[in-house]
C-alpha positions as CSV (number, residue, x, y, z in Angstrom):
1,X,31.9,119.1,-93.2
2,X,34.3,120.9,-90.7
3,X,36.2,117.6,-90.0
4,X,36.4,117.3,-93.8
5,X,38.4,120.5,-94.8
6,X,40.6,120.0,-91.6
7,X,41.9,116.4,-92.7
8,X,42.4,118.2,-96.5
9,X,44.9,120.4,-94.3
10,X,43.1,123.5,-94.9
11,X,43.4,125.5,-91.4
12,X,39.6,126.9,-90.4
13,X,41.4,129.0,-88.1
14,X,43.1,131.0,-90.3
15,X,40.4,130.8,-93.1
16,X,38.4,132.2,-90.6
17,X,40.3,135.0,-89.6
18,X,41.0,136.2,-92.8
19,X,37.1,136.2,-94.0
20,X,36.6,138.4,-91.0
21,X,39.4,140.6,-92.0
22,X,38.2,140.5,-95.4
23,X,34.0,141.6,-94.6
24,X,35.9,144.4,-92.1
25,X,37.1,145.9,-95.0
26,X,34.1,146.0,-97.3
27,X,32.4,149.0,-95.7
28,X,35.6,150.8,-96.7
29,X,36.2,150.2,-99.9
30,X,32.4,150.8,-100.8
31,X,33.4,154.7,-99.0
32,X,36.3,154.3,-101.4
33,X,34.2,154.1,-104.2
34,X,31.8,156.9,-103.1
35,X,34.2,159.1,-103.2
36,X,35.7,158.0,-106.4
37,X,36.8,161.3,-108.4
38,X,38.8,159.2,-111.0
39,X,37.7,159.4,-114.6
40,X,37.0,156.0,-116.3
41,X,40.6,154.2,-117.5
42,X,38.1,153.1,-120.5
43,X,39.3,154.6,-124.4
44,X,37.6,157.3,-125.9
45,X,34.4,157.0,-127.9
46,X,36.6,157.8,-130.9
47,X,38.8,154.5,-130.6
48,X,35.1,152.9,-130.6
49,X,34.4,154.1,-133.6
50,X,37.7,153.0,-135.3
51,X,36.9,149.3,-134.2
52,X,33.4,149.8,-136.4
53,X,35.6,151.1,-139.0
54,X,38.2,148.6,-139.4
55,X,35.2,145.4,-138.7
56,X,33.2,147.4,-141.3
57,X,36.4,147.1,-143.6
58,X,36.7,143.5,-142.9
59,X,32.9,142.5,-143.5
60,X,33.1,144.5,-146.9
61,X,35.8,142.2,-147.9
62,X,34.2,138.6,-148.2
63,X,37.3,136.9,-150.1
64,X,40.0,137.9,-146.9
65,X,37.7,136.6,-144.2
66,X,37.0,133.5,-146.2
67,X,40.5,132.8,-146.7
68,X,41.4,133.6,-142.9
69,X,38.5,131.2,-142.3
70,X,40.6,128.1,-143.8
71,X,44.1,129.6,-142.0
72,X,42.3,129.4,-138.9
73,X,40.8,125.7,-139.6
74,X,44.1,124.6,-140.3
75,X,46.1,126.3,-137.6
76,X,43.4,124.5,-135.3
77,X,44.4,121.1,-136.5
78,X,47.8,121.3,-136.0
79,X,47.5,122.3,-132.7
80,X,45.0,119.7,-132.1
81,X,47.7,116.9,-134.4
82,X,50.9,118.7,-131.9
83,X,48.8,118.1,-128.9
84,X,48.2,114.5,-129.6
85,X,51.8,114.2,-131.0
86,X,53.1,115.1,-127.7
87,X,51.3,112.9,-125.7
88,X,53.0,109.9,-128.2
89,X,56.2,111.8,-127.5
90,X,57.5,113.5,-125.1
91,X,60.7,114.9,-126.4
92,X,59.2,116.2,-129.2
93,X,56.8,118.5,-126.5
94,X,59.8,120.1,-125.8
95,X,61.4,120.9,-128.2
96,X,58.3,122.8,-129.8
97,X,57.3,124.6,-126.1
98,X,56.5,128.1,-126.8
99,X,58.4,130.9,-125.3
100,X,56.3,133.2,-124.0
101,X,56.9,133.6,-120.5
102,X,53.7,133.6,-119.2
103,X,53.5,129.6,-120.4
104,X,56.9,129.2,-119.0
105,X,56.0,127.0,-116.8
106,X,56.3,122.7,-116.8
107,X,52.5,122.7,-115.6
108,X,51.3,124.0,-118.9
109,X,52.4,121.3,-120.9
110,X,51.9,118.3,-118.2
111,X,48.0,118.0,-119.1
112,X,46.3,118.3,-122.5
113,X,43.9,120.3,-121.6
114,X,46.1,123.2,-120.3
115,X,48.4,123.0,-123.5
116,X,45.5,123.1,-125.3
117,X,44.1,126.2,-123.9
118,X,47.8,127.7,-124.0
119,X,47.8,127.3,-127.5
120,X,44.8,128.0,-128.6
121,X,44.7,131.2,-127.1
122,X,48.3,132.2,-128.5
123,X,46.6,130.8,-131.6
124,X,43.7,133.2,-131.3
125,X,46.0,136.1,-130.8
126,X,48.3,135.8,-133.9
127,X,44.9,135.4,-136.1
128,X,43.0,138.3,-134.4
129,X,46.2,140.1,-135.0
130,X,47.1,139.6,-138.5
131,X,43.0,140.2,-139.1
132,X,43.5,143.6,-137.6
133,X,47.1,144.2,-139.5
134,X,45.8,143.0,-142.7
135,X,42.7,145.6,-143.2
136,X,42.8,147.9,-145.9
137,X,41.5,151.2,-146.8
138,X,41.6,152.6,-143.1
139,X,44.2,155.4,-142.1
140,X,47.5,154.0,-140.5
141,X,46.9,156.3,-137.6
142,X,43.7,154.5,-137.1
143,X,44.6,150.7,-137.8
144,X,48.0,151.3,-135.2
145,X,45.7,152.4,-132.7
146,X,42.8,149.8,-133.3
147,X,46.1,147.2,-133.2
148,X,46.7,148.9,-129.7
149,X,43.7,148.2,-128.2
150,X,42.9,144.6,-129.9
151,X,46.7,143.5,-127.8
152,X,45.5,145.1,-124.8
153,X,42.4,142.8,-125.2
154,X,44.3,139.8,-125.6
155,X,46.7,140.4,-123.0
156,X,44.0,141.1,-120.4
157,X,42.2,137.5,-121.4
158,X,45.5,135.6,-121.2
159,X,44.5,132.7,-119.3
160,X,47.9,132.9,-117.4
161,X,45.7,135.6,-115.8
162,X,43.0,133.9,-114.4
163,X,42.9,130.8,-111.6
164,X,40.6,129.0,-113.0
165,X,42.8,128.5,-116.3
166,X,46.3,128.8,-115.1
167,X,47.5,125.4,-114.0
168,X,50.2,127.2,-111.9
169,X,47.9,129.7,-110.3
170,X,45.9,126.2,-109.4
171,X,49.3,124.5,-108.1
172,X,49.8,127.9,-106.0
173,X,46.8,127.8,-104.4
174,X,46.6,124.2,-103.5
175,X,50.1,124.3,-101.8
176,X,48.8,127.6,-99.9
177,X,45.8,125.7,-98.6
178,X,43.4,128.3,-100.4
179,X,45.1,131.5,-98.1
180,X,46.3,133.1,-100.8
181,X,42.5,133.8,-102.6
182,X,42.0,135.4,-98.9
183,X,45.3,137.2,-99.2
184,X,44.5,138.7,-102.8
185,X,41.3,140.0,-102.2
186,X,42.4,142.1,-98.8
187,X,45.5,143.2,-101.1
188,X,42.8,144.4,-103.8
189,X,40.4,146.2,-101.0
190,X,43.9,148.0,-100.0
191,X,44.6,148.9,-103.5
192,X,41.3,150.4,-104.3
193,X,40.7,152.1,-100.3
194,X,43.9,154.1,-100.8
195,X,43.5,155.4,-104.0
196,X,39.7,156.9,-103.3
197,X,38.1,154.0,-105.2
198,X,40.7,153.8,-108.2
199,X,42.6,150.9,-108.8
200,X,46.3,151.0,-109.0
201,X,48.2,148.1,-108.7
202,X,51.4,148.2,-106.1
203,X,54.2,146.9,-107.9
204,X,56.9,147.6,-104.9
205,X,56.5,147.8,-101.5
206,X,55.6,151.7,-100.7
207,X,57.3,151.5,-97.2
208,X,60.4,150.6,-97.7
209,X,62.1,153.4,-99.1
210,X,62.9,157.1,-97.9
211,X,64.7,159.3,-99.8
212,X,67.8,160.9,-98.7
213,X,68.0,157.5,-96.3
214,X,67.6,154.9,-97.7
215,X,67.6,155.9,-101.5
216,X,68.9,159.1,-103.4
217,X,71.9,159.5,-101.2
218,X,74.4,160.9,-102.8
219,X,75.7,163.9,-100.7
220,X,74.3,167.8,-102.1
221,X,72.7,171.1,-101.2
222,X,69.5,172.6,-102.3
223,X,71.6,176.2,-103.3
224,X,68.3,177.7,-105.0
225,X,64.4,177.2,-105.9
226,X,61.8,179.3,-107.3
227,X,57.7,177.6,-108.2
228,X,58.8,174.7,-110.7
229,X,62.2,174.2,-109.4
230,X,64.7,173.4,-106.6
231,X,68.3,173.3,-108.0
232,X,70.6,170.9,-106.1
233,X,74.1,171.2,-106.7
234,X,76.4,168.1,-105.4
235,X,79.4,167.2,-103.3
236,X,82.7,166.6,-104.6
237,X,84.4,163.4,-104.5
238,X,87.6,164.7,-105.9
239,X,90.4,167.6,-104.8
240,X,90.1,169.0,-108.3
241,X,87.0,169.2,-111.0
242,X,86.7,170.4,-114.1
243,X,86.3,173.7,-115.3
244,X,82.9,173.4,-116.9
245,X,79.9,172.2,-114.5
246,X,77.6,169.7,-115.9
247,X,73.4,170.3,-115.6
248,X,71.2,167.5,-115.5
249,X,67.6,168.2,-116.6
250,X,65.4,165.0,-115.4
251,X,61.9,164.9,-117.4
252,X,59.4,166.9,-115.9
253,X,57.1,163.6,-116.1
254,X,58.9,161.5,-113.3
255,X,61.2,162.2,-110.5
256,X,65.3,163.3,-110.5
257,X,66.2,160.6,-108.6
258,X,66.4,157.7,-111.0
259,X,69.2,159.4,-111.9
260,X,70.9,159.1,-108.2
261,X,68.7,155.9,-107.3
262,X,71.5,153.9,-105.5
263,X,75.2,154.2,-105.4
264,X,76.0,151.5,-107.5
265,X,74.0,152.6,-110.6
266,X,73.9,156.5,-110.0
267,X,75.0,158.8,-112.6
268,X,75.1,161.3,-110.4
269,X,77.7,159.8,-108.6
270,X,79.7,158.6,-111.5
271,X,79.9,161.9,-112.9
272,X,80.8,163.2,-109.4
273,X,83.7,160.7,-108.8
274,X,85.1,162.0,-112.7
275,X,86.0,165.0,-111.7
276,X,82.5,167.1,-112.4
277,X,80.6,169.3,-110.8
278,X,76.8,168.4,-111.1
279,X,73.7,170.5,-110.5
280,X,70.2,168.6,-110.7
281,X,67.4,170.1,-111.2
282,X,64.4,168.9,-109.2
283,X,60.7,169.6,-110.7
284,X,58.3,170.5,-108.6
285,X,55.1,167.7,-108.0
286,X,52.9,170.8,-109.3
287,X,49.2,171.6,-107.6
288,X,46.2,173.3,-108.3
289,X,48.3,176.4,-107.6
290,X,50.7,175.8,-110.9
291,X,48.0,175.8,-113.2
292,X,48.9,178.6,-114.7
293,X,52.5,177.4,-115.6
294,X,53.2,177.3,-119.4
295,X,55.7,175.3,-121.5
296,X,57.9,178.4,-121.7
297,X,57.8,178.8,-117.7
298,X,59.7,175.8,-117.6
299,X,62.2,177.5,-120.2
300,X,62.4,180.8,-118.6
301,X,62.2,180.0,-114.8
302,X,63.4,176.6,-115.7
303,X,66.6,176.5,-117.2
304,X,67.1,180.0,-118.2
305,X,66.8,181.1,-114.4
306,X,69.2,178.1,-113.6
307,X,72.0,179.3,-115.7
308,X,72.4,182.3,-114.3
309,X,72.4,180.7,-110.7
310,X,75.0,178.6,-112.0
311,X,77.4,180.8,-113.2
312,X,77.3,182.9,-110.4
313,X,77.9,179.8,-108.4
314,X,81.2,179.0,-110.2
315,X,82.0,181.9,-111.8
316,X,81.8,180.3,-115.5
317,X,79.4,181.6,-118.1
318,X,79.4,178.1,-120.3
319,X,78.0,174.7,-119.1
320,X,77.8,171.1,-120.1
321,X,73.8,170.0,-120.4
322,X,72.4,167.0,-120.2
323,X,68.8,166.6,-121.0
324,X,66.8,163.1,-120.4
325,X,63.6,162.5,-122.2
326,X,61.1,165.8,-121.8
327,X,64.0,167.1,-120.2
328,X,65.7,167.0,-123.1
329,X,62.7,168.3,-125.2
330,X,63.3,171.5,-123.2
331,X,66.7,171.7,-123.4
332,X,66.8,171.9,-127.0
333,X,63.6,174.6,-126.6
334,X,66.3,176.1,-124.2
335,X,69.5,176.3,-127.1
336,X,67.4,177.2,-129.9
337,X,66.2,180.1,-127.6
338,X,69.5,181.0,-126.6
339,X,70.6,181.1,-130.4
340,X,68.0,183.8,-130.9
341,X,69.5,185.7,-128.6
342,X,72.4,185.4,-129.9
343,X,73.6,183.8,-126.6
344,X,76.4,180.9,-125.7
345,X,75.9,179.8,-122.5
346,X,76.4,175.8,-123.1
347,X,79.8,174.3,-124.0
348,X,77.9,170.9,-124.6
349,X,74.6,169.1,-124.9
350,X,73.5,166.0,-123.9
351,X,70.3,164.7,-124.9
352,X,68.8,161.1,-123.5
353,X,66.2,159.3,-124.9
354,X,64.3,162.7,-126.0
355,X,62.1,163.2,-129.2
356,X,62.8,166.4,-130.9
357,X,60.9,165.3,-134.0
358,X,57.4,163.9,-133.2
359,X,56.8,162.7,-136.3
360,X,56.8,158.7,-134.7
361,X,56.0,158.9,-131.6
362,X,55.4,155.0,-130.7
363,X,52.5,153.6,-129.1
364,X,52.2,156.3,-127.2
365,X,50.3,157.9,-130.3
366,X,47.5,155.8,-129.9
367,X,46.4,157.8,-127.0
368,X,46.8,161.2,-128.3
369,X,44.9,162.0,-131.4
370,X,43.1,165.4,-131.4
371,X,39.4,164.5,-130.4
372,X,41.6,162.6,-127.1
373,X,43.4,165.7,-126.4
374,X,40.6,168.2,-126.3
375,X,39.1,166.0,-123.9
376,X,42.2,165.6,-121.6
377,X,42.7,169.3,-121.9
378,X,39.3,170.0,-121.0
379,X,39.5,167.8,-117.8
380,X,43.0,169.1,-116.3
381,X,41.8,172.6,-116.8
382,X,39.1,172.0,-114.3
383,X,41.5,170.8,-111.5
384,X,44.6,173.0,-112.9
385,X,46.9,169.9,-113.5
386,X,47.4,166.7,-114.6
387,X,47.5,164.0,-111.9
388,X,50.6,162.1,-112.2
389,X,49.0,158.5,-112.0
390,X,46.9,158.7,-115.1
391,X,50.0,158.9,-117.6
392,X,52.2,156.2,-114.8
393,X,49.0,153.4,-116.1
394,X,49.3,155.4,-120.0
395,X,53.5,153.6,-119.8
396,X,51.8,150.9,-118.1
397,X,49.2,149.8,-120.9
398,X,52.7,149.9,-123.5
399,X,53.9,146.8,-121.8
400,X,50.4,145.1,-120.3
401,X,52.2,142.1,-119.9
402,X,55.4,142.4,-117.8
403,X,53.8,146.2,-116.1
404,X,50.1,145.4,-115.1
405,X,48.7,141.8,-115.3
406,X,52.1,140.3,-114.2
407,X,51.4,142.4,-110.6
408,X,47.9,142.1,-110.6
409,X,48.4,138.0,-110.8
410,X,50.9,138.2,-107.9
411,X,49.4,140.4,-105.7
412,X,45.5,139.7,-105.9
413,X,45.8,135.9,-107.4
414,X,49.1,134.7,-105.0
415,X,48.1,137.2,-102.6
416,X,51.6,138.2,-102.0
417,X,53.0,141.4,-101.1
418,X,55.3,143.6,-103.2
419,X,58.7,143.6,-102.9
420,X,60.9,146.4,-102.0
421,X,62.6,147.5,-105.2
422,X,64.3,150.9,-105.7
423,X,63.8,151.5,-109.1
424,X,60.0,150.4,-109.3
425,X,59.3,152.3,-106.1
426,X,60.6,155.2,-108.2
427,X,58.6,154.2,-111.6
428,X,55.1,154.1,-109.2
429,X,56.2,158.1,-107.6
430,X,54.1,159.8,-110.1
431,X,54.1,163.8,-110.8
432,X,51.9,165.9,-111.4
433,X,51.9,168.6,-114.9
434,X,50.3,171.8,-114.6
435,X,47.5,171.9,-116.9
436,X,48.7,175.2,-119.1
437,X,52.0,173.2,-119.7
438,X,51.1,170.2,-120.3
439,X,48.3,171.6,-123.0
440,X,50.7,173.4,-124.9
441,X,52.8,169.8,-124.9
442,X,50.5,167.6,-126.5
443,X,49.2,169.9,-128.9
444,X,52.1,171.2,-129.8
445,X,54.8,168.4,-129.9
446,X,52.4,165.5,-129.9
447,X,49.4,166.4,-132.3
448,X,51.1,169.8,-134.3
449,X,54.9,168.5,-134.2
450,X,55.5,172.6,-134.4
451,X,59.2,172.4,-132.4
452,X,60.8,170.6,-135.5
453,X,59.6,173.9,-137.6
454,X,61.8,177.0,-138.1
455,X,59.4,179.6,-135.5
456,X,57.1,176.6,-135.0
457,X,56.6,177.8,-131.6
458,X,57.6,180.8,-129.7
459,X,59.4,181.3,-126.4
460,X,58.9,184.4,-124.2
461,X,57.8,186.1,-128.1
462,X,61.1,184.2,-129.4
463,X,60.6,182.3,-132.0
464,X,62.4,178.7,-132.3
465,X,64.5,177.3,-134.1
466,X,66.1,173.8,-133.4
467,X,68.3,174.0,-136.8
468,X,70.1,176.9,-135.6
469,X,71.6,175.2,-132.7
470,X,75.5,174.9,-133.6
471,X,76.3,173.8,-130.2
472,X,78.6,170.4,-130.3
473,X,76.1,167.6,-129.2
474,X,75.4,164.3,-127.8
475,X,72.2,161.9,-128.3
476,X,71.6,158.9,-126.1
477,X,69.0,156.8,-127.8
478,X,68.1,152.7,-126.5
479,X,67.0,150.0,-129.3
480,X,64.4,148.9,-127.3
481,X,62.8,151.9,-125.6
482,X,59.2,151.8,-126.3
483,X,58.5,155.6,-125.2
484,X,61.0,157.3,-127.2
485,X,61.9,155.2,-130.4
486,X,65.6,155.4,-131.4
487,X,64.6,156.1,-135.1
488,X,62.6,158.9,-133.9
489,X,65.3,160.2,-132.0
490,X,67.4,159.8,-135.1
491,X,65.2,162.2,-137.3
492,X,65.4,164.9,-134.1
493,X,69.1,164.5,-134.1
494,X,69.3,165.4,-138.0
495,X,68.1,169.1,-137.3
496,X,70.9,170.5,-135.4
497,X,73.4,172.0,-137.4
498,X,76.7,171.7,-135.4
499,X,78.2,168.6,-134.7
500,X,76.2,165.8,-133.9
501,X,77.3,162.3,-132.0
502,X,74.6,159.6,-132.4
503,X,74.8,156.6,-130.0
504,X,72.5,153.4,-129.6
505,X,72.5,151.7,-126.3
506,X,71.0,148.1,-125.5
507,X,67.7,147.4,-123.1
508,X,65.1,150.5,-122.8
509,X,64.2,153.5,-121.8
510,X,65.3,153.5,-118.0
511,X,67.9,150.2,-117.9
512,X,69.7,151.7,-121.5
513,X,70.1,155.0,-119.7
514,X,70.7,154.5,-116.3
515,X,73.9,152.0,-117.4
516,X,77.2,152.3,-115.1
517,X,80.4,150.9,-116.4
518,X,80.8,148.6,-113.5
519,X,77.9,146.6,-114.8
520,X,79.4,145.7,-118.2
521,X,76.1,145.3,-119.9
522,X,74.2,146.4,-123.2
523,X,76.3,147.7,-125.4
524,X,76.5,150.4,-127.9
525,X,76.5,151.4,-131.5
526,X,78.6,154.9,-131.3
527,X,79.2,157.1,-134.8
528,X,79.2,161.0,-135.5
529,X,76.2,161.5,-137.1
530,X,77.1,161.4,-141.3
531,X,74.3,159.7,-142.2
532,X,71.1,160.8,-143.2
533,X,68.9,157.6,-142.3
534,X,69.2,155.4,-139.2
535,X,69.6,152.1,-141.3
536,X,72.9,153.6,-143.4
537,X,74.5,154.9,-139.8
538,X,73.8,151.5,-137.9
539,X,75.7,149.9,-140.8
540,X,78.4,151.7,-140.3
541,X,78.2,152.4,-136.8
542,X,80.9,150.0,-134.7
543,X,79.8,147.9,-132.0
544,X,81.3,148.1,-128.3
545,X,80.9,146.6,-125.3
546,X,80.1,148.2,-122.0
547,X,78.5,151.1,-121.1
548,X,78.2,154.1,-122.8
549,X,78.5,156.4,-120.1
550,X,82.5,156.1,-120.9
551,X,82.0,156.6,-124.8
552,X,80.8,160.0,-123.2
553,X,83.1,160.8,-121.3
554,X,85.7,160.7,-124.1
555,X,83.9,163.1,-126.0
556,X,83.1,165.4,-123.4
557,X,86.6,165.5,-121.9
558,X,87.0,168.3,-125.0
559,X,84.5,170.4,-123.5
560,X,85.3,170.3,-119.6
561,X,87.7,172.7,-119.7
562,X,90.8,172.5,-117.2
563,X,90.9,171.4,-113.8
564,X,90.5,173.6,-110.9
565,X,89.8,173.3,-107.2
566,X,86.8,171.6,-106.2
567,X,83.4,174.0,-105.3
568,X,81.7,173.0,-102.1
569,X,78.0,173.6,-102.1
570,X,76.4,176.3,-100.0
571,X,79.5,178.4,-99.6
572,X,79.2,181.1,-101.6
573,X,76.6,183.7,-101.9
574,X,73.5,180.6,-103.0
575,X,73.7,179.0,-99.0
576,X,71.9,175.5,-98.0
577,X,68.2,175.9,-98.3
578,X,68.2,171.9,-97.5
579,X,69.9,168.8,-98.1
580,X,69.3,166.9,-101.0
581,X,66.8,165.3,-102.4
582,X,65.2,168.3,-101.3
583,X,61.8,168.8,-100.8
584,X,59.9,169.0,-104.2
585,X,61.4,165.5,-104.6
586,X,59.6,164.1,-101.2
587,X,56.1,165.9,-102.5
588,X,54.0,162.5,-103.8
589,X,50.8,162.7,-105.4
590,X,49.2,159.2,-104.4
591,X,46.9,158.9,-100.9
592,X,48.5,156.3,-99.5
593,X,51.2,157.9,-97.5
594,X,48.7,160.0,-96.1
595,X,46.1,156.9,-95.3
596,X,49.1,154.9,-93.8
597,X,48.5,157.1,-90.6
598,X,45.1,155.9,-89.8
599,X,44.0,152.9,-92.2
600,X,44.2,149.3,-92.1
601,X,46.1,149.5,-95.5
602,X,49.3,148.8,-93.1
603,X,49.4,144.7,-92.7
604,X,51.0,142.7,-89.9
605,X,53.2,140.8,-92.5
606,X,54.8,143.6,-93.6
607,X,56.9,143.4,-90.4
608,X,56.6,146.9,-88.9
609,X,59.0,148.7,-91.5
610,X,55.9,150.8,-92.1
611,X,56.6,154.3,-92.5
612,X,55.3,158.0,-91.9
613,X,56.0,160.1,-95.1
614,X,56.8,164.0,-94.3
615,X,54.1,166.1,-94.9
616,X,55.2,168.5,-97.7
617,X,53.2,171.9,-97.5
């Protein structure tokens, strides 16, 4: 038998080898799983009960399933009739191959029985769909999150995820002499042993980066930080800068630094190299020990604390702000404060990708109804915060396709490693939200939508008040962002009563924003906003190519103020505490930096570049 699978090519050697490595690493991932503290990834009970709802709906209604019944008979036929037609012609295969690019490949349409299981299953997925769209007498709120859950079904049983039906997979594996199956198991047992007996998928190589070496290296002081916060402020580039600093506020869901994530695409640097001085704020990856923190905490000892830093930095009491995504959410909370008290302490605002108004919230709605909330709220109150990774797989499950099976395929199916990659080492360095803030968030914005009301909500006893906000302003929104719709960014943008410039990058919710002129990509719809619905102001919106980053520029260049010579961190009375990124920004929340010490998560072919994180205290 041995003599066999060695003239096949197979080497016993290594197959060997790698079943050994492979039972070595059982014991641990069983303690993995012991020790397991992660809740289930499953929905709630209530999106259960909305299935029953909508299949109740259905079964009630005789006439529509009869009718889908005949749609479905003859949808088979023609894919059986197209099958058969491209066997008696070739050419005409090809000019009907689908476009999905999961079935991309030539190996799906070489044998019948592969395109027939390609498109019957895309088949299966436009009727289940349309059955699930065309229910009626069930809440919207319901059937949208019903929909949710019925794609993330059909994406998970795609057969371009599974071996045995994936005629490329098979192909793979062949030409890998059956390694790889070896290869994507031991990648799964690392997955699962370094996250405590959860399962998150890698999706970049978790050694290859450092910040402040090797990524986030533009040049900067950490000048002041308090719990939430460390304010860096940057390097100039330039003899002279403008008058009026600029503040960027990252969101307090991810990390700064995809702002500053390489030289080439770093707005930090961009804004540096025009003549700016920048100050960053850096969130803190919060603990048991920020439980406490509230929503206004991040007002008060957030922004408010940093404005006052910042003008005794440059001795000017007005700044330009710049708020991206939650960022922005509390940069508006910020203004409308500031209004109240009859303060002017911003010359501009800046909002990126941020929902004001969370009337539409996207798919990201079909998470957060009120029965899902209480229980999220409930559980973070027990451990005093949110942990970071839970909401990284929440963005995950809004594109399954390209975010989780996509990896999972090539990691535990090819059994290959990640590959370095800046900005999706970034996306998978989760933070942490204190449980008292991130409570007030979702029942406030998400499930209430109270910051869109006059005195919705109250800061420090303030009430707030976005429509007061006269402040000249700026909003950043991407056509194809699936966490902060642009049309929902639209309606936020129609409460501010001073004068409002609406833009509409290409690509998404990182790619739109993170944009540098030197690429040349996307484009933009730019208008002042005059129009009270997003379909009249996109008709009369003009088109331009580039980046908008310069369309910016231009209408911030009003509101910089005159030039005057350049401010070097750390040399006035706010000295060097560090250099940036700063601490908070190193602080991760996974376990595999610390397990990289002392497991076997750390594999030969990964060529030594494995690294020691600092321990952040």
């Amino acid at each position: 038998m041995e003599k066999e699978i060695a003239s096949s090519g197979f080497d016993l050697d290594r197959i060997y080898d790698l079943m050994i490595k492979f039972t070595s690493k059982q014991k641990s991932y069983v303690d993995a799983l012991s020790k397991n503290k992660v809740k289930s990834e499953l929905p709630a009970p209530g999106v259960m009960f909305d299935f029953f709802e909508v299949f109740q709906k259905m079964a009630l209604n005789p006439g529509n399933l009869l009718n889908l019944s005949f749609k479905m008979m003859k949808d088979y036929n023609e894919v059986s009739s197209s099958i058969v037609g491209n066997l008696l012609d070739p050419q005409e295969k090809e000019e009907k191959q689908e476009k999905d690019k999961r079935f991309s490949g030539e190996e799906w349409n070489k044998t019948p029985f592969f395109q027939f299981m390609k498109d019957l299953y895309l088949l299966n997925v436009k009727t289940l769909s349309e059955a699930v769209s065309n229910v009626e007498g069930i809440e919207a709120v319901k059937k949208k999150r019903v929909e949710f859950y019925t794609k993330q079904f059909l994406e998970a049983v795609s057969p371009s995820n599974f071996l045995a039906t994936n005629p490329e997979l098979l192909k793979y594996t062949f030409d890998h002499k059956g390694e790889n199956i070896f290869e994507g198991i031991d990648n799964f047992l690392d997955d699962v042993n370094c996250e405590d007996g959860s399962l998150n998928i890698r999706i970049s190589d978790d050694t290859a980066f450092m910040l402040g070496e090797n990524i986030a290296l533009s040049k900067g002081s950490v000048v002041y930080q308090n719990d939430i916060l460390q304010l860096i402020q940057y390097s100039p580039t330039t003899d002279k800068v403008f008058k009026i600093p600029v503040l960027i506020s990252p969101p307090f869901i991810n990390k700064y630094y995809i702002l500053d994530i390489n030289e080439k695409i770093s707005m930090v640097k961009w804004l540096v190299d025009q003549g700016y001085t920048v100050f960053v704020i850096s969130w803190v990856n919060p603990s048991t020990e920020h439980a406490s923190k509230r929503y206004e905490d991040y007002v008060l000892e957030g922004h408010i604390e940093v404005l006052d830093v910042i003008e005794k930095i440059t001795k000017v009491k007005k700044i330009s702000a710049i708020g991206y995504c939650t960022g922005g959410t509390i940069l508006a909370t910020t203004a409308a404060y500031l209004e109240s008290k009859k303060q002017q302490r911003f010359a501009s605002l800046t909002y990126m990708a941020t929902l004001i108004d969370f009337s539409e919230p996207g798919e990201i709605g079909n998470f957060l109804d009120q029965s899902q909330v209480k229980k999220i709220t409930e559980d973070i109150k027990k451990v005093g915060y949110l942990d970071g990774r839970h909401l990284a797989k929440t963005f995950n499950m809004l594109k399954p396709s390209d975010l989780i099976w996509s990896y999972a395929v090539n990691s535990y199916i090819k059994g290959r490693d990640p590959v370095p990659f800046d900005i999706l080492y970034w996306n998978s360095d989760s933070t942490n939200l204190p449980a008292g803030m991130y409570a007030f968030y979702l029942q406030n914005m998400y499930i209430e939508n109270r910051l869109k009301d006059p005195g919705g909500i109250k800061i420090g006893g303030v009430p707030i008040d976005i429509s007061k906000i006269k402040t000249p302003s700026y909003f950043l929104a991407t056509e194809d962002d699936h966490i902060v719709l642009w049309k929902s960014s639209f309606k936020g943008a129609l409460l501010f009563a001073g004068r409002v410039r609406f833009v509409l990058g290409g690509s998404g919710h990182v790619a739109g924003v993170v944009n540098p002129p030197v690429k040349n990509k996307y484009g933009y719809r730019a208008a002042d906003l005059e129009f009270d619905s997003p379909v009249n102001w996109v008709k009369n919106a003009g088109k331009k190519e580039g980046s908008w980053w310069l369309d910016w520029h231009d209408w911030n260049i009003e509101f910089a103020g005159e030039e005057v010579a350049k401010r070097i961190p750390g040399k006035g009375n706010f000295k060097e505490i560090e250099k940036a990124p700063g601490s908070y920004a190193l602080r991760r929340v996974d376990t595999k930096v610390k397990c990289k010490e002392t497991c076997t998560c750390s594999k030969p072919s990964r060529n030594g570049i494995t690294q020691i994180k600092p321990s952040i205290k």
